[in-house]
C-alpha positions as CSV (number, residue, x, y, z in Angstrom):
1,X,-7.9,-5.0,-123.0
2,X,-5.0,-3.0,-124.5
3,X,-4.2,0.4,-124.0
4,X,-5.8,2.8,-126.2
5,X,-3.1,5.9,-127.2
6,X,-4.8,9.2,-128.9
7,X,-4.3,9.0,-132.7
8,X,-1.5,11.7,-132.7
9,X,0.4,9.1,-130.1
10,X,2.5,7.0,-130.8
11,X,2.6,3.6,-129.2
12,X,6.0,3.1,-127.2
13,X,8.4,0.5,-128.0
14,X,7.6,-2.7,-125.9
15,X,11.0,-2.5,-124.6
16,X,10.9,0.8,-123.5
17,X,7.3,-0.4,-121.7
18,X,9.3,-3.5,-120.2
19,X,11.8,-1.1,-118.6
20,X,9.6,1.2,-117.3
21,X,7.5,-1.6,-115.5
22,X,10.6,-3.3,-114.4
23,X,11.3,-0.1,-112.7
24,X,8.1,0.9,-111.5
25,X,8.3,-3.1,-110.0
26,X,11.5,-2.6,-108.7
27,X,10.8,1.1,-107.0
28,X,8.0,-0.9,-105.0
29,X,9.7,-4.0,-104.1
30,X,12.1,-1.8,-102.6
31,X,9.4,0.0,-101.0
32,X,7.9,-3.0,-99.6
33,X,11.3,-4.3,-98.1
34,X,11.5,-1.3,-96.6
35,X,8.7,-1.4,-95.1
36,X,8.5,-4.9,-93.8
37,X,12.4,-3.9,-92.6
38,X,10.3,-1.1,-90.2
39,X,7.7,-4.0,-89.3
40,X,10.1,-6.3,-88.1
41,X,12.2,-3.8,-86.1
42,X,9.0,-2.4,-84.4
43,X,7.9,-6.1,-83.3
44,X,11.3,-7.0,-82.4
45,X,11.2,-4.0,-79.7
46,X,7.8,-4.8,-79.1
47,X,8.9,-8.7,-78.2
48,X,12.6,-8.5,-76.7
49,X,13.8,-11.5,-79.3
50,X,16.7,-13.5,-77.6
51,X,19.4,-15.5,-78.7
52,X,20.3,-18.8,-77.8
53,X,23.2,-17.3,-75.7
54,X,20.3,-15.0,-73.9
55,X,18.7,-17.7,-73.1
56,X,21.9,-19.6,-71.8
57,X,22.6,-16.8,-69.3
58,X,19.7,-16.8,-68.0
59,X,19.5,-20.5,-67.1
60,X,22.4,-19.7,-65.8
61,X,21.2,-17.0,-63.8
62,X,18.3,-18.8,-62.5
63,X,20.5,-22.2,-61.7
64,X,22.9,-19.8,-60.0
65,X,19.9,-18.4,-57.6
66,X,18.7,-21.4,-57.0
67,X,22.0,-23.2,-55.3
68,X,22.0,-19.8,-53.4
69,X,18.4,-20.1,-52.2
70,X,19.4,-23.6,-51.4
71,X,22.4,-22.6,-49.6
72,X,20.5,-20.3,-47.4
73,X,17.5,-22.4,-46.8
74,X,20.4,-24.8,-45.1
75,X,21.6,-22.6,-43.0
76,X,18.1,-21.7,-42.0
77,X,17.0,-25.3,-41.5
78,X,20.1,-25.8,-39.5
79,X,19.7,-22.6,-37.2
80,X,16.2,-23.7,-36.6
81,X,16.9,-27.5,-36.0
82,X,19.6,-25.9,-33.4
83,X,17.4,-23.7,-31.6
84,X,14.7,-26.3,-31.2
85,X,17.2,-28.6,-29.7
86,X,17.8,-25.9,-27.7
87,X,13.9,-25.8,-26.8
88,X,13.8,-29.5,-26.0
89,X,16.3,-29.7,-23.7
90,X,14.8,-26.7,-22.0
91,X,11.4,-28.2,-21.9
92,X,12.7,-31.4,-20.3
93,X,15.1,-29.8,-17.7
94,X,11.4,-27.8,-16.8
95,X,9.7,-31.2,-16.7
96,X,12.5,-32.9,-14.3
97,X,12.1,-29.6,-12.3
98,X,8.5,-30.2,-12.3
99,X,8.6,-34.1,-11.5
100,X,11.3,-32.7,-8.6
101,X,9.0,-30.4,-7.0
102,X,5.9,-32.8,-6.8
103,X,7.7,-35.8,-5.2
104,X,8.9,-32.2,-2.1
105,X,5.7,-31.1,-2.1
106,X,4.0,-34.8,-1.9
107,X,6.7,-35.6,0.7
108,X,5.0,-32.5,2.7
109,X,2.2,-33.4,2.7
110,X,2.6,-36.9,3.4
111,X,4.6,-35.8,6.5
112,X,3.7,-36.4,10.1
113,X,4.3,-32.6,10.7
114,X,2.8,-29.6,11.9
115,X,0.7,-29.0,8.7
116,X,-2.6,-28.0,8.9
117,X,-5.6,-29.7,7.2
118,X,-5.8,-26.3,5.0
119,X,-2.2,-26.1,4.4
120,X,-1.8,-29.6,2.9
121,X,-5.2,-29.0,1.1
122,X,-2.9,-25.7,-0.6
123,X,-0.3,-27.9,-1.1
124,X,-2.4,-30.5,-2.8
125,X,-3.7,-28.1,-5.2
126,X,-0.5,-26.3,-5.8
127,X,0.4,-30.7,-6.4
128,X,-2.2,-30.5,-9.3
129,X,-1.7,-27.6,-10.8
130,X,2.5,-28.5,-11.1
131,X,0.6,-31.7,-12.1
132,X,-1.1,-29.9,-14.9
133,X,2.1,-27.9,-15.8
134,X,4.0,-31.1,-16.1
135,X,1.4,-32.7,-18.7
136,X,1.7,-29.3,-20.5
137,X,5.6,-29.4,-20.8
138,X,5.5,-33.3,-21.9
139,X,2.5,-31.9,-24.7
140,X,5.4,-29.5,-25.6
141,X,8.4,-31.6,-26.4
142,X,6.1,-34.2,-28.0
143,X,5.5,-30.9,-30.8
144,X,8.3,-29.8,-30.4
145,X,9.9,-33.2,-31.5
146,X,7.7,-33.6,-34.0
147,X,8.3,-30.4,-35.6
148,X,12.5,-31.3,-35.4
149,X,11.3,-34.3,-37.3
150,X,9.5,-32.3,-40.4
151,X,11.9,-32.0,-43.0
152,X,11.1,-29.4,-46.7
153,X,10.3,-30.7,-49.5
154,X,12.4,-31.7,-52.2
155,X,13.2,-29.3,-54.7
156,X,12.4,-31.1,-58.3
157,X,15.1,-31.8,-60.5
158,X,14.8,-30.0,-64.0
């Protein structure tokens, strides 16, 4: 429907109609850009965009932590394979001390001396309970070995 102007109006020119529309079309685009300018920078603080090289360096970052987790978990694996070495040999110089002081104290009491029927009955249950103590120590290297023998898990390849 066109326009209707009071009679003492004059219609404009059409150009002059064109120009102000282009204007008033231009004022807003302007306005819009603006504003979607202001959108964009409040969602790009909102979202921390990164570049390509962001995202580079912090491969990077996380390749570098990983070779020095793996460098530490090696030395740890190594201290710990060290110390139960350490615990092994320990464990079997206690089980030859054991094994040792059975074959005395059955030596005792299979002597023909003074010993009386209550003293080799101590001795014999001293002879179990070194007995005992010497199953226990064989137990514990049998772990102990076992747990030498556990190795990590493999860290996947990316």
């Amino acid at each position: 429907m066109p326009i209707k102007f009071p009679p003492d109006h004059h219609e404009p020119e059409p150009t002059v109609v064109l120009a102000n529309s282009i204007l008033l079309l231009a004022r807003e685009v302007g306005f819009s850009n603006q504003l979607r300018k202001q959108e964009l920078d409040f969602f790009k603080s909102l979202s921390q965009f990164a570049t390509k090289d962001d995202l580079n360096n912090l491969g990077n970052k996380i390749m570098s932590a990983i070779t020095d987790f793996a460098a530490a978990m090696k030395t740890f694996t190594d201290e710990q394979s060290a110390d139960i070495d350490k615990i092994l040999v320990s464990i079997t110089d206690i089980d030859g001390d054991v094994a040792s002081l059975n074959a005395k104290i059955q030596a005792l009491i299979d002597s023909a001396g003074s010993l009386s029927d209550e003293d080799k009955a101590a001795l014999a249950s001293v002879l179990t309970d070194s007995s005992a103590l010497a199953t226990k120590t064989a137990n514990a290297v049998t772990v102990a070995q076992a747990l030498d023998d556990k190795t990590p898990p493999v860290v996947p390849t990316p």
